[in-house]
C-alpha positions as CSV (number, residue, x, y, z in Angstrom):
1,X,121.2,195.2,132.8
2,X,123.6,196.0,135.5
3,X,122.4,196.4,139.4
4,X,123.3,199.9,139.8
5,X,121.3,200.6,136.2
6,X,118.3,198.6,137.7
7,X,118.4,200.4,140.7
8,X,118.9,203.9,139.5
9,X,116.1,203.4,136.7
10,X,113.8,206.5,137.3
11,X,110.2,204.3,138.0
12,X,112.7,202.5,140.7
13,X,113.7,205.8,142.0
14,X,110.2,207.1,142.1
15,X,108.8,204.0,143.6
16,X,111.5,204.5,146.5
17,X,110.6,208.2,147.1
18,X,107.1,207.5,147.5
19,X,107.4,204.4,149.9
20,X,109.3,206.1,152.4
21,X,107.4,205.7,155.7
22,X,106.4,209.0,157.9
23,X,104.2,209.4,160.1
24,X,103.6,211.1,164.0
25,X,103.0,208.8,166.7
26,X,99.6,209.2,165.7
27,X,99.4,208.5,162.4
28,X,102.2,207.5,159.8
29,X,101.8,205.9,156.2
30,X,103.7,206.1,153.1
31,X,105.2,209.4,152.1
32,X,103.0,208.8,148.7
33,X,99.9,208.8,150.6
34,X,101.4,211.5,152.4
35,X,101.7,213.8,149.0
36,X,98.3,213.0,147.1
37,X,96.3,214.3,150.1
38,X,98.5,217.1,150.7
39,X,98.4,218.4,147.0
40,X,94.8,219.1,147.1
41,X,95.6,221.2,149.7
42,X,97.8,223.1,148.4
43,X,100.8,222.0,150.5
44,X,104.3,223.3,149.3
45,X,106.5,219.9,150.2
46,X,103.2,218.0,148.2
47,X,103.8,220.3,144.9
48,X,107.6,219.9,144.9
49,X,107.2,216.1,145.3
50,X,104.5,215.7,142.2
51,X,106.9,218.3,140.8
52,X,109.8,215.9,141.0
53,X,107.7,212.6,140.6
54,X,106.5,214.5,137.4
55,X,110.0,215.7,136.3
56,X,111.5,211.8,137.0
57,X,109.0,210.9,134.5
58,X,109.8,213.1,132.1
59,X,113.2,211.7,132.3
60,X,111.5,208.5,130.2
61,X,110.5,210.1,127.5
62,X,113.7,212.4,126.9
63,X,116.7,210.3,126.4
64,X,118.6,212.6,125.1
65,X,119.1,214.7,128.6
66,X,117.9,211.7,130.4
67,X,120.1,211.8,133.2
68,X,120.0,215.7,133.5
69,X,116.5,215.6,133.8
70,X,116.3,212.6,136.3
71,X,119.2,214.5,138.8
72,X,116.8,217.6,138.6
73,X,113.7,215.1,139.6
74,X,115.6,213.1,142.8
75,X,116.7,216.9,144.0
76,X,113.2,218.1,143.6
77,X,112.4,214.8,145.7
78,X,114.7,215.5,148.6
79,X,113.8,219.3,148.9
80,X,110.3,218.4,149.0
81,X,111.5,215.5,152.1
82,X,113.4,218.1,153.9
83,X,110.7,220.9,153.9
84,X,108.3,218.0,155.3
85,X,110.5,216.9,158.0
86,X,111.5,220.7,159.1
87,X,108.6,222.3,158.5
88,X,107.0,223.5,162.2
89,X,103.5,221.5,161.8
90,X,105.1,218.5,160.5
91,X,108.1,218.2,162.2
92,X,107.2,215.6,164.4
93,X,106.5,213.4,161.4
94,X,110.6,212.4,162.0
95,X,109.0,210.1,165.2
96,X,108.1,207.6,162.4
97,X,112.4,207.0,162.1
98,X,112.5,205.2,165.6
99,X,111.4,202.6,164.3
100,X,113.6,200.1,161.9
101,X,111.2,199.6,158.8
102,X,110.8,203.4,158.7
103,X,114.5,203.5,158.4
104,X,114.9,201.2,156.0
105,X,113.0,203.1,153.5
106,X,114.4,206.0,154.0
107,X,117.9,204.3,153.5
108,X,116.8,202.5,149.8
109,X,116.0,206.1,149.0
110,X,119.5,207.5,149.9
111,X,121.1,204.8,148.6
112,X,119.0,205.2,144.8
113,X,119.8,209.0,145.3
114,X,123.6,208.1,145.5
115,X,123.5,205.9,142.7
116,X,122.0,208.4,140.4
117,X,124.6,211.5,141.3
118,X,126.7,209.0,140.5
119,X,125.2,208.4,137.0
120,X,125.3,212.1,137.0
121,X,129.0,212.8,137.3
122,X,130.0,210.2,135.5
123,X,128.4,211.7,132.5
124,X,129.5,215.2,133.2
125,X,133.1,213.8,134.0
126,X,133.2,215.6,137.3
């Protein structure tokens, strides 16, 4: 298995989306951690991430549309990132990305989100 297959595999992808350090200077965790405490709550960036995780997943189990489904999954997954980050009451969770490890994280997600657009056009020959 190639590096790029490896790497845009959908349990690699979801395992990046869900390590991605946020936090406030108060507080800051995984954005996992983040999600399964704001779902029971009812939080909108919480039910588009399960949404996404859920869709990724899906993406397993139909190989015929595989890819298809896993694009709509990672776009679910950064929708849900960017109404966290610039929502009002959470918008100081971006203090987390001073810091380098916080970074990083965010980074292996972007890069895994490259590499599966990629996958993407290639199939659709754009």
């Amino acid at each position: 298995m190639k590096l790029t297959q490896l790497l845009s595999h959908p349990i690699i992808q979801i395992i990046s989306f869900c390590i991605i350090i946020v936090g406030s200077a108060n507080f800051g965790g995984p954005y996992g951690f983040f999600l399964y405490h704001a779902v029971q709550e009812g939080y909108i960036y919480a039910i588009i991430g399960i949404a996404g995780i859920v869709v990724t997943l899906v993406s397993l189990i139909n190989k015929k549309n595989a890819i298809t489904i896993q694009f709509i999954g990672v776009t679910l997954m950064v929708i849900s990132l960017l109404v966290f980050f610039f929502s009002s009451e959470h918008f100081m969770n971006m203090y987390a990305f001073k810091d380098v490890l916080p970074l990083l994280t965010l980074f292996l997600f972007i890069a895994i989100i490259a590499l599966v657009v990629i996958k993407f056009l290639r199939r659709y020959k754009f």
